[in-house]
C-alpha positions in Angstrom: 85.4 68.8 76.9 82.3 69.7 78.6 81.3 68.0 81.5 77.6 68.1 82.9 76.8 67.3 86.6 73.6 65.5 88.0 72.4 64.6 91.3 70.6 61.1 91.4 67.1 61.1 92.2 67.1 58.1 94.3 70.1 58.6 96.5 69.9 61.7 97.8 73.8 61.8 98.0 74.6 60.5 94.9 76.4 62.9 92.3 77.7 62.3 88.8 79.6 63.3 85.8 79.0 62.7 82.6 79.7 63.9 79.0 76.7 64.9 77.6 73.4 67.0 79.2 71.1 64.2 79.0 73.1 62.0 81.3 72.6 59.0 78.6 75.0 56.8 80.1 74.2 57.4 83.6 73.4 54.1 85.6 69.6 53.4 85.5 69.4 51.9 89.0 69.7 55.4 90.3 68.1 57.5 88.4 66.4 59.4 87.6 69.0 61.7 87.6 68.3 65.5 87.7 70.9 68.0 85.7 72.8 70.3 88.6 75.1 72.3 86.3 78.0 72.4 83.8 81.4 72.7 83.4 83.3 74.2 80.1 86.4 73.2 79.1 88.7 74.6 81.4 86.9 75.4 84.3 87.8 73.2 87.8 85.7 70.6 89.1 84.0 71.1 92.6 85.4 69.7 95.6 89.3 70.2 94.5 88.3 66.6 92.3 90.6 66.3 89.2 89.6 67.1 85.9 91.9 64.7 84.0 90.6 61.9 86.3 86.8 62.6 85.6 87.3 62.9 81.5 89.1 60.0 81.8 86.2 58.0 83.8 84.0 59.7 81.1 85.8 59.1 78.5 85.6 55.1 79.6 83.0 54.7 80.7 80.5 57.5 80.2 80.1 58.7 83.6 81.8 59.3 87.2 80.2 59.0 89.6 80.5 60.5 93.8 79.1 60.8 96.5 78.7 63.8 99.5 80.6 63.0 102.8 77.3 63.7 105.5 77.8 67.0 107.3 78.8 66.5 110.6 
């Protein structure tokens, strides 16, 4: 599976997964949401998050979403 990342538009630290490039199933309320990058099929997610976890979320319910810890 491929999974596509976004960054919401409206929270600045607002990040998402989701399984396909136009973020279809991304929540409205924070969009709009801006395509970051892409992951193929068996490359590791950022942050040391867990792949099976995410495509499960997706797989569910069409997205997963996270957020940045502030620096500092």
């Amino acid at each position: 599976m491929r999974i596509f990342m976004f960054v919401s538009q409206a929270k600045d630290d607002l990040h998402a997964f989701a399984g396909d490039e136009s973020g279809s199933k991304l929540p409205a309320k924070y969009g709009p949401w801006g395509l970051t990058g892409t992951l193929q099929s068996r490359q590791a997610p950022p942050h040391n998050f867990s792949r099976r976890v995410i495509e499960q979320a997706i797989s569910s319910e069409g997205f997963q979403l996270w957020r940045m810890k502030p620096k500092g």
